[in-house]
C-alpha positions as CSV (number, residue, x, y, z in Angstrom):
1,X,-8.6,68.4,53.9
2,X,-11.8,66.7,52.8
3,X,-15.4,66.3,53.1
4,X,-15.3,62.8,54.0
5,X,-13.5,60.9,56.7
6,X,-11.3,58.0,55.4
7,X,-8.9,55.3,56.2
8,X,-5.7,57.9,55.4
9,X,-6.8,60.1,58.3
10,X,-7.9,57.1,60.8
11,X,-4.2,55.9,59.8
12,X,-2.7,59.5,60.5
13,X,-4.6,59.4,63.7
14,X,-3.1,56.7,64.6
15,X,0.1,57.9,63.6
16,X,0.0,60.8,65.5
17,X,-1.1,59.1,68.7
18,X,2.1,57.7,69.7
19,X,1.3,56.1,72.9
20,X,-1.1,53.6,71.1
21,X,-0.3,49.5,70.4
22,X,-1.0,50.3,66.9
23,X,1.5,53.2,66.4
24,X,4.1,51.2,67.9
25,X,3.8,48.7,65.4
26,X,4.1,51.3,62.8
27,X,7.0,53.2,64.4
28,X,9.3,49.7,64.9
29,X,9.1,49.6,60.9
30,X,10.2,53.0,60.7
31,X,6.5,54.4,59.9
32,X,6.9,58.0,60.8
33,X,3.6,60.6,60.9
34,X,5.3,63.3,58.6
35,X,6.5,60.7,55.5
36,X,2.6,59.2,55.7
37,X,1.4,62.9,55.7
38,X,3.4,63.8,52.6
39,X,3.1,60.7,50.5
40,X,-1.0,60.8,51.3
41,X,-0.8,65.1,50.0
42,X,1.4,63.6,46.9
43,X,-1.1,61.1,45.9
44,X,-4.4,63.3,46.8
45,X,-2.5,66.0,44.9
46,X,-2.4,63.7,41.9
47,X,1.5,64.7,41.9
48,X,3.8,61.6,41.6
49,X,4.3,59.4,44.2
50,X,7.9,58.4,46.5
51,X,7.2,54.5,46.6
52,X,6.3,52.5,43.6
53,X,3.1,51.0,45.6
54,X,1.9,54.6,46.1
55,X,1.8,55.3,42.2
56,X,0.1,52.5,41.4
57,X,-2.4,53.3,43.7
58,X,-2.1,57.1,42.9
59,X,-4.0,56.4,39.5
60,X,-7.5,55.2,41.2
61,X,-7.1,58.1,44.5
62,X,-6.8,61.1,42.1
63,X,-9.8,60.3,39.9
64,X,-12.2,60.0,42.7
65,X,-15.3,61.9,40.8
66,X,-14.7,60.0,37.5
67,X,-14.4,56.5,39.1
68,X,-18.1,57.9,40.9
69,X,-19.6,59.1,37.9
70,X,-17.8,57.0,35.0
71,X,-17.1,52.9,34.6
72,X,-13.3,52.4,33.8
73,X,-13.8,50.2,30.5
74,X,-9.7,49.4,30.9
75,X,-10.2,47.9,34.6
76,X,-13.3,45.8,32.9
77,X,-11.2,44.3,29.9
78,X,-8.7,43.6,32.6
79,X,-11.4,41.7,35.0
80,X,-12.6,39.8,31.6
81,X,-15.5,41.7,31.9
82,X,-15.7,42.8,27.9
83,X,-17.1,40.7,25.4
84,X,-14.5,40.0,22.2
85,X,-14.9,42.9,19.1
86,X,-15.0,41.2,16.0
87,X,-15.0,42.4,12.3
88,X,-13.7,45.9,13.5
89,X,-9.9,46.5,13.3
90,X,-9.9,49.2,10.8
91,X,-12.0,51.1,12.8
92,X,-10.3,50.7,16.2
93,X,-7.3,51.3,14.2
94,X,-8.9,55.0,12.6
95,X,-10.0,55.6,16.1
96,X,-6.0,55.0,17.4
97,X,-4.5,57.2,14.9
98,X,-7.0,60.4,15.6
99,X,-6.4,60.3,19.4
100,X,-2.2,60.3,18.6
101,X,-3.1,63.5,16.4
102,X,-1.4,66.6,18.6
103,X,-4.7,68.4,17.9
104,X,-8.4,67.8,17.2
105,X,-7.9,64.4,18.8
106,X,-11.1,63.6,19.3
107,X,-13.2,61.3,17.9
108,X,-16.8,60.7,17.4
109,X,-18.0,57.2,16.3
110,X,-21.3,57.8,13.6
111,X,-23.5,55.0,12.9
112,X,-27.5,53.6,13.1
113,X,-28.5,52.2,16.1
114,X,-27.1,48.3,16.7
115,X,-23.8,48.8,14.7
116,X,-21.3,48.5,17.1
117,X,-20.2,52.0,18.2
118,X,-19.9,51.1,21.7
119,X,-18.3,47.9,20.9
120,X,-15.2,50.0,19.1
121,X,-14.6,51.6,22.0
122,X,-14.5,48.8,24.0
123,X,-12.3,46.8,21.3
124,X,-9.9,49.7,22.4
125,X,-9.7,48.9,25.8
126,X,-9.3,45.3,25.1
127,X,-6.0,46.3,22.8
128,X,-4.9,49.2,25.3
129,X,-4.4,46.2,27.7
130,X,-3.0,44.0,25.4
131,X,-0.5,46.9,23.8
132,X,-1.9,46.5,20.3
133,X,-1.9,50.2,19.8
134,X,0.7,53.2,19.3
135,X,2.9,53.7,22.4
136,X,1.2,57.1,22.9
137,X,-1.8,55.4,24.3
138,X,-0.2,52.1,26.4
139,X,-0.9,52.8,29.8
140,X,-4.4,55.0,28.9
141,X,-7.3,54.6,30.6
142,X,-10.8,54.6,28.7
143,X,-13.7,55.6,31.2
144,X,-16.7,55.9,29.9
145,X,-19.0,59.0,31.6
146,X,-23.0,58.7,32.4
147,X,-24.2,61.9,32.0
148,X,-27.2,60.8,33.5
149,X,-25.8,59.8,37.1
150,X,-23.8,63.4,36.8
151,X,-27.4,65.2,36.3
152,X,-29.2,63.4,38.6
153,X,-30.0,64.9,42.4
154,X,-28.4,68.1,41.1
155,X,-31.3,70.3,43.3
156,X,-29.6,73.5,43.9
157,X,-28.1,75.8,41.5
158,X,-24.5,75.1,41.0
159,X,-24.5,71.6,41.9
160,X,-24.4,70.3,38.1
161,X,-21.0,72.7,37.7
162,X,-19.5,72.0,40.8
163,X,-19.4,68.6,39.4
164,X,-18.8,69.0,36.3
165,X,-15.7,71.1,37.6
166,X,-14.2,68.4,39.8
167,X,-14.5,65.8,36.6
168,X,-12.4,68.7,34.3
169,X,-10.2,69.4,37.1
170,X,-9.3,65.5,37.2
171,X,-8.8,65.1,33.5
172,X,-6.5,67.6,33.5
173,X,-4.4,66.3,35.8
174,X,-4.6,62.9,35.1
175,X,-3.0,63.0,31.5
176,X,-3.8,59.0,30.6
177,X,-7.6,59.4,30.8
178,X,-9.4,59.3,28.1
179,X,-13.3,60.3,28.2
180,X,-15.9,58.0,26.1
181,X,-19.6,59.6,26.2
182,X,-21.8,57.2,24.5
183,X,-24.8,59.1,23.4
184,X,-23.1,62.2,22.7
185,X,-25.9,64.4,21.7
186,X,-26.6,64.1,25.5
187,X,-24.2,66.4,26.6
188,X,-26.0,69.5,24.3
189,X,-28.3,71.2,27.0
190,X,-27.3,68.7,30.1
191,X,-27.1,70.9,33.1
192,X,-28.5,73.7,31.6
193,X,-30.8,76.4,33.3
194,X,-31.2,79.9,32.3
195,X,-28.3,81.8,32.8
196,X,-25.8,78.8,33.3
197,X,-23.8,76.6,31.2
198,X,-24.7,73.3,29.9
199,X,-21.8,70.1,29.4
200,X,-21.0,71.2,25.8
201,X,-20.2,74.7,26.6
202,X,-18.1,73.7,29.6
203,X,-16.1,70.8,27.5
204,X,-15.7,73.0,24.7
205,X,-12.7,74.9,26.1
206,X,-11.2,71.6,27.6
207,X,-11.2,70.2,24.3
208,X,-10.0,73.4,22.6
209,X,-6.9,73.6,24.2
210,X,-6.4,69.8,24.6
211,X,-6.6,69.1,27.9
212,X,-8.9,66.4,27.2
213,X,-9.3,63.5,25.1
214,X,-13.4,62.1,24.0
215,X,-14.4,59.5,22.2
216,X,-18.0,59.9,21.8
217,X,-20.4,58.0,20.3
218,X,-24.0,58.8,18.5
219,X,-26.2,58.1,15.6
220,X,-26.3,60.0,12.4
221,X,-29.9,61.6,13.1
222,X,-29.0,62.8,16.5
223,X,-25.8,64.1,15.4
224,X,-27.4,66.1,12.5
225,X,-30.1,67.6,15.2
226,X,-27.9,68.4,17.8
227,X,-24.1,68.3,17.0
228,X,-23.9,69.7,14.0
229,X,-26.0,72.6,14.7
230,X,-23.2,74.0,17.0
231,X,-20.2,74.4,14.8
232,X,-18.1,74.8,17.7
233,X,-18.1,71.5,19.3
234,X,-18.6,69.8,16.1
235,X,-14.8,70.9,14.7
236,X,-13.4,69.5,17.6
237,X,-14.1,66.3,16.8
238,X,-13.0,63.8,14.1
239,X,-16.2,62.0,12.3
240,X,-16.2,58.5,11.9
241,X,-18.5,56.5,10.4
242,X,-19.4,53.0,11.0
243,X,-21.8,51.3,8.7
244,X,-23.6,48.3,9.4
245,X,-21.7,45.0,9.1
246,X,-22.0,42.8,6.2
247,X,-24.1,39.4,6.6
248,X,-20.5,37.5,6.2
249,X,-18.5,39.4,8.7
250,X,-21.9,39.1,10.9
251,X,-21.6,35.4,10.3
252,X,-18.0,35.0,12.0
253,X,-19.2,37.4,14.6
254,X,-21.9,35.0,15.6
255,X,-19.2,32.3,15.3
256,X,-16.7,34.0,17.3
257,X,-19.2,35.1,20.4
258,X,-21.5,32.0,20.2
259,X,-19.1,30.5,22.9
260,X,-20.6,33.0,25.6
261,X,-24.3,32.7,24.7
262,X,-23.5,28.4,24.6
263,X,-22.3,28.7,27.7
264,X,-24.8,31.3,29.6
265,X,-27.9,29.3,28.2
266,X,-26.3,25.8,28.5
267,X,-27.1,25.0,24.4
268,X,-24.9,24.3,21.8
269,X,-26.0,26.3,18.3
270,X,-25.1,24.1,15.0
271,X,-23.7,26.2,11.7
272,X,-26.7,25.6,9.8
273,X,-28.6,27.8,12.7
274,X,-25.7,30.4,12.6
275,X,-26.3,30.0,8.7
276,X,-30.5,30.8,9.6
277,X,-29.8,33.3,11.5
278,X,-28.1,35.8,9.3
279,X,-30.3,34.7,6.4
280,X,-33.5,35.4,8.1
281,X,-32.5,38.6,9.6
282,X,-31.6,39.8,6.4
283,X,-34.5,39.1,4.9
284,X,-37.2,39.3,7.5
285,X,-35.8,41.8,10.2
286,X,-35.5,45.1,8.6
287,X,-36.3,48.1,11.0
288,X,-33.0,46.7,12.9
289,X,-29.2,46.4,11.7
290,X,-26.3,43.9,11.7
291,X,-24.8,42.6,13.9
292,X,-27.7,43.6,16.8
293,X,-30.8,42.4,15.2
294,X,-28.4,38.4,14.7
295,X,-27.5,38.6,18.1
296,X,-30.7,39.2,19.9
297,X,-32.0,36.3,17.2
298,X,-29.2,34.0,18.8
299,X,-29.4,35.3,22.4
300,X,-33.4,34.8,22.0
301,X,-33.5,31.5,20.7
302,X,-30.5,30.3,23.0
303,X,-32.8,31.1,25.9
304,X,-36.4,29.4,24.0
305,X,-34.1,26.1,23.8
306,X,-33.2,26.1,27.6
307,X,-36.2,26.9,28.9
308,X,-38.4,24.7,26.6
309,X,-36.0,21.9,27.7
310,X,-36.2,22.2,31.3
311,X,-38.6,19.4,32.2
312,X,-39.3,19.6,36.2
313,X,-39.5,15.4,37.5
314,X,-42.8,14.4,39.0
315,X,-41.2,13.5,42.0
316,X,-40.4,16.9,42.7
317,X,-43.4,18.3,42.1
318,X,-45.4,15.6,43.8
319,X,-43.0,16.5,47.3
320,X,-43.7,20.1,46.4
321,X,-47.7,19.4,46.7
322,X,-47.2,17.3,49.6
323,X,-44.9,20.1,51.9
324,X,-48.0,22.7,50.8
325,X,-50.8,20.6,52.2
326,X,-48.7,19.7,55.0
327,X,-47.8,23.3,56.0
328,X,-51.5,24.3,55.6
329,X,-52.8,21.3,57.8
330,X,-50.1,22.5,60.5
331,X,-51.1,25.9,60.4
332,X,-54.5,24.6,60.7
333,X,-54.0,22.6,63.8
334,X,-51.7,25.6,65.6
335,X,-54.5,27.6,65.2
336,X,-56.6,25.2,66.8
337,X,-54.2,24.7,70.0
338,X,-53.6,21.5,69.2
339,X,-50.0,22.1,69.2
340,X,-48.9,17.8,69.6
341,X,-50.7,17.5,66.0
342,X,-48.6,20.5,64.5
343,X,-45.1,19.4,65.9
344,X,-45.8,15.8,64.2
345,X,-46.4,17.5,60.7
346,X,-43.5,19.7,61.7
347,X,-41.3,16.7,61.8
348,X,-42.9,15.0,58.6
349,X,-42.6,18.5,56.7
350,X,-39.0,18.7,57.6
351,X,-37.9,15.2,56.2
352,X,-40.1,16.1,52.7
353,X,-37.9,19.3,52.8
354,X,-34.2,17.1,53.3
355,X,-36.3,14.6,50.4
356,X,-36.9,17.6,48.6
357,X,-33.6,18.8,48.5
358,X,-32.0,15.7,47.6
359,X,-33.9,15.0,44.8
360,X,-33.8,18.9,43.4
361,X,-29.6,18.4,43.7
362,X,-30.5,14.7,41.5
363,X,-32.0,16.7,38.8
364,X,-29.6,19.3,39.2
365,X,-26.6,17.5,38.1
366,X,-28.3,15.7,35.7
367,X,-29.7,18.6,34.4
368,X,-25.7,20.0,34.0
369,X,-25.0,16.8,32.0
370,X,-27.9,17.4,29.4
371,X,-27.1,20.3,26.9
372,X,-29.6,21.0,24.4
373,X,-29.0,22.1,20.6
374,X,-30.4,24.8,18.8
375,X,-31.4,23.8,14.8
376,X,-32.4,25.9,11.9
377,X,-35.7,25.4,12.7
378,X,-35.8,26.9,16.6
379,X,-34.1,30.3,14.7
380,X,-37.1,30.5,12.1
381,X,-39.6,29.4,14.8
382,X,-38.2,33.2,16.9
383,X,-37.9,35.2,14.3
384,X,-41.6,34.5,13.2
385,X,-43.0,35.0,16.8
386,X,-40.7,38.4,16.2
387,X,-41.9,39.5,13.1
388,X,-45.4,38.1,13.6
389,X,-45.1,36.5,10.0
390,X,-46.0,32.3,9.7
391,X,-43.0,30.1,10.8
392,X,-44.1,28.0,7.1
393,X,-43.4,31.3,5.3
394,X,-40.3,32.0,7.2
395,X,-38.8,28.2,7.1
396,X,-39.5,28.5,3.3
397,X,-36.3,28.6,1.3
398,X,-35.8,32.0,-1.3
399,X,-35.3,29.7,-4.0
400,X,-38.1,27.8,-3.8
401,X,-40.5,31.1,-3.3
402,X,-38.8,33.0,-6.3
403,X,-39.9,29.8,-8.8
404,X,-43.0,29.8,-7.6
405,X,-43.7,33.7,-7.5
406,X,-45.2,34.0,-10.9
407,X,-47.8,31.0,-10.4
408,X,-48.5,32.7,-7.4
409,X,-49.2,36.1,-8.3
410,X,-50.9,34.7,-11.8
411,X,-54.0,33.3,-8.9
412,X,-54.7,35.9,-7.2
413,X,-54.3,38.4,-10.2
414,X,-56.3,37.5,-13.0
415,X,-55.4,38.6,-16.6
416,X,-51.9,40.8,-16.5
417,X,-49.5,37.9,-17.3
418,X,-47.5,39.7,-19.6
419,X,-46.9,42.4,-16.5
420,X,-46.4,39.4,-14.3
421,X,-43.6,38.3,-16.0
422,X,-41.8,41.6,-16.5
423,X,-42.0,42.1,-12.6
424,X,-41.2,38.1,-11.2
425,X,-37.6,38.4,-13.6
426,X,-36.3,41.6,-12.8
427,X,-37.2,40.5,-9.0
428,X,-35.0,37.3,-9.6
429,X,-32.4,39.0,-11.4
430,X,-32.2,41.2,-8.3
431,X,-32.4,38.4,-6.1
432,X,-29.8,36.3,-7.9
433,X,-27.2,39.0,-7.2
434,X,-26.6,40.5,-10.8
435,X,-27.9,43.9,-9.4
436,X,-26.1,46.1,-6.8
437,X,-27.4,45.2,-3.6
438,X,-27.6,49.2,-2.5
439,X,-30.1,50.1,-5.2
440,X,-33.9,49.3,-5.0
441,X,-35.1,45.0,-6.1
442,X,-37.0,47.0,-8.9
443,X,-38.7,50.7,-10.4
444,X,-41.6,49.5,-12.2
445,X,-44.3,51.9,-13.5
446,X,-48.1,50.7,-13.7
447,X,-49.7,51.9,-16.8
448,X,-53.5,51.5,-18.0
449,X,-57.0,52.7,-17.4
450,X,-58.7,52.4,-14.4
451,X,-59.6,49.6,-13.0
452,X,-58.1,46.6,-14.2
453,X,-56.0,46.1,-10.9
454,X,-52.8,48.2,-10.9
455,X,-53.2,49.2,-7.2
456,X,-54.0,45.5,-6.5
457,X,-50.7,43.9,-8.3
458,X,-49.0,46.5,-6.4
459,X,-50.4,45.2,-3.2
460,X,-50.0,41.7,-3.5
461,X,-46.5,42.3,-4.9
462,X,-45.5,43.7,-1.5
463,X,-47.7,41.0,0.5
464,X,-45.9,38.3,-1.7
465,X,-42.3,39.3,-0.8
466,X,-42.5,41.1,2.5
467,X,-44.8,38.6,4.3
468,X,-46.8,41.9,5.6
469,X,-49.3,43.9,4.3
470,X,-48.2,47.1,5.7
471,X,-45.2,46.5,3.6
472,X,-46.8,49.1,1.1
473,X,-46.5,52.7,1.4
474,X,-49.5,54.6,-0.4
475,X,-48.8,57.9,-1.7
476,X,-51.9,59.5,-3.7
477,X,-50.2,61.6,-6.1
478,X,-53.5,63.9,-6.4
479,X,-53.0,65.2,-2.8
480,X,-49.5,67.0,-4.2
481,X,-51.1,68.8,-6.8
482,X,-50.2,72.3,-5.6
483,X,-46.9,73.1,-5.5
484,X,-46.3,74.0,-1.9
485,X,-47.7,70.7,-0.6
486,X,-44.3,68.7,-2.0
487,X,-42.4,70.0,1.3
488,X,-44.9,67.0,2.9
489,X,-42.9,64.7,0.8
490,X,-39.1,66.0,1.0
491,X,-39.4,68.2,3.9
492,X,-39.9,72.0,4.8
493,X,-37.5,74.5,3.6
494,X,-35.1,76.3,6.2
495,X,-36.9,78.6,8.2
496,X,-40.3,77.1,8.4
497,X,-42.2,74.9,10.7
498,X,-40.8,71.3,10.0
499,X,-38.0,71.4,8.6
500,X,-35.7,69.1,11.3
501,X,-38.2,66.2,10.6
502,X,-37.8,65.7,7.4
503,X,-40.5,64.5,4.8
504,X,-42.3,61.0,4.2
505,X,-39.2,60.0,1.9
């Protein structure tokens, strides 16, 4: 029994038709209606199967709502679908050792935006396949659910549970599913109407009583603002964090995957621009985190080189120019009646077409042969037109700006050497790495009467070593002089208006 018609009934139809060619065939190799009918109730039924084909097969029939609404990450590592996860085997291997627990197997992957929290999950698959993880999980299967596709054309009342029904129902069955929900927080209020359930509420019992395994996957704002708030889901899951990476394991990163992007944009990226890349997103890329913000730098700049390389021949675009005038003359003359006159340019247009082609597979080939390389210089020459700062200030070496920092700030402010010097060595101390590279390059207090430029070292400070000069956050210390107006700097208290944002700090 099922709403829709497929190739098991046409083949029980046949089946049971037994004066037809078709069923004759089946019936000399001992094909009988009654074994098809039971093997097909087995397998729908998700119960195991008689033949060994059947059981393979079993695994894809009996998930038929997940396979709609989910992407089987397993299948995709498989198909060599999945790019390589580098840089990440301890947390793959924290991930492997939560879903083995007997309880509270769940996992939920915690990190800023670009990290890689989608990329663990997939370095999962890769070693599920591969049988690099504990022998409870060979054979799993890691599909990964879009809430969105679940959600959407859900009209009627009911439709979003019906769904979300026949997905639980599945996973229970099925025991070697696992569930990854990237963008967890979406599952808080998904669905939800007065008077019904939302996803959370309808995975919470599922997850209680551990008929299902999730990875999910979110960042650490989101989880605070939605996660968190409900202590019920959040105890069934296992937090783990993921911070970003360092620039050195970034580094081999970009040296492991370059292969792909060399071979997508047809370039070939040196060291020293692997070298530029990490060095200038560190320094100049800051509202993004390793290893995203390197990796759109190399994908970007892969795809500059290509196209910036692509030189069109003139005898393809002089062919080009010809066809066009050509086709319009014809039209011209068809128009006119003068039909003899358009069949000649027909014939001439169709031999600049077979030219045309011949010459465009030429430059093809040759095109195929040439493979262009990306320098240091094409990576600083992107990341200025992506930061809107000068490529000279970008392609500038650190060393070479930190010597001449305190010549430079000495022109533009006049008369507070003594200050300039206290501020340009701390900066290179910090700079040289004798500082802790989590603490702030420098706390320096500005003290003196007004108006001999305290405000202005401040500024040009910032302007000098963040190429921007928005790089400066103002706060006029004379606007917090009562005490209530503080909750504008760390936030409103519990209870009033505000307080999930968060302050200006």
């Amino acid at each position: 029994k099922s709403d829709i018609i497929g190739t098991e009934h046409l083949l029980l139809s046949l089946l049971k038709e037994k004066e037809g060619l078709a069923a004759q065939v089946l019936m000399s190799f001992n094909v009988d209606y009654n074994v098809v009918y039971n093997e097909l109730k087995n397998i729908l039924e998700g119960k195991p199967s008689m033949s060994s084909y059947s059981s393979q097969s079993s695994q894809k029939i009996k998930t038929p709502a997940l396979d709609h609404f989910g992407r089987d990450l397993t299948q995709l590592a498989l198909q060599g679908k999945l790019d390589p996860v580098i840089g990440r085997d301890q947390i793959i291997e924290r991930v492997a050792q939560i879903l083995s627990r007997r309880k509270k197997n769940n996992p939920v992957l915690i990190g800023e935006p670009g990290v890689g929290k989608t990329a663990v999950a997939e370095g999962l698959a890769l070693r599920i396949i591969s049988k690099k993880v504990p022998r409870v999980l060979h054979n799993k299967r890691i599909v990964a659910l879009d809430m969105g596709s679940i959600v959407a054309g859900t009209k009627y009342r009911g439709q979003f549970e019906e769904r979300m029904k026949a997905i639980m129902s599945e996973l229970e069955k099925a025991d070697n599913v696992i569930l990854f929900i990237d963008e967890l927080h979406t599952i808080v209020g998904a669905g939800g109407a007065s008077g019904s359930l939302d996803a959370s509420n309808m995975f919470k019992p599922a997850l209680a009583r551990g008929e299902l395994q999730c990875i999910g996957a979110t960042t650490l704002d989101e989880y605070r603002m939605y996660i968190e708030k409900d202590g019920a889901l959040e105890r069934r899951f296992q937090k783990v964090m993921i911070e970003p990476t360092s620039p050195e394991e970034t580094l081999e990163i970009l040296r492991f995957i370059k292969g792909k992007y060399e071979e997508h944009h047809r370039v070939i990226y040196s060291d020293e621009a692997l070298l530029a890349t990490v060095r200038l997103c560190e320094r100049y890329i800051s509202d993004k985190f390793f290893p995203d913000k390197a990796i759109d730098v190399l994908d970007e700049t892969g795809s500059r080189v290509h196209i910036s390389s692509i030189i069109v021949p003139k005898e393809i675009l002089d062919l080009e120019q010809r066809i066009e005038k050509i086709r319009q003359e014809k039209e011209q003359f068809a128009k006119q009646q003068d039909f003899e006159r358009a069949a000649k340019l027909r014939d001439v247009e169709r031999r600049l077409q077979d030219e045309l082609m011949f010459e465009r597979n030429k430059w093809e080939r040759e095109e195929e042969s040439q493979i262009a390389e990306v320098h240091e210089d094409d990576i600083a020459e992107v990341v200025a037109m992506m930061t809107s700062i000068p490529v000279q200030r970008v392609a500038q070496s650190e060393t070479k700006k930190l010597l001449g920092m305190e010549d430079e700030l000495k022109k533009r402010v006049i008369g507070q050497d003594d200050a300039i010097e206290t501020i340009t060595r701390a900066i290179r101390r910090t700079r040289a790495g004798l500082k802790d590279p989590n603490r702030p390059i420098g706390s320096f207090m500005f003290l003196g009467p007004t108006g001999i430029g305290k405000t202005h070292l401040a500024k040009v400070l910032a302007e000098y070593l963040f190429e921007r000069k928005d790089a400066l956050i103002r706060i006029d210390m004379s606007e917090y002089m009562e005490k209530f107006s503080v909750s504008r700097l760390v936030g409103s208290p519990p209870g009033y208006v505000g307080y999930e944002e968060g302050g200006q700090l």
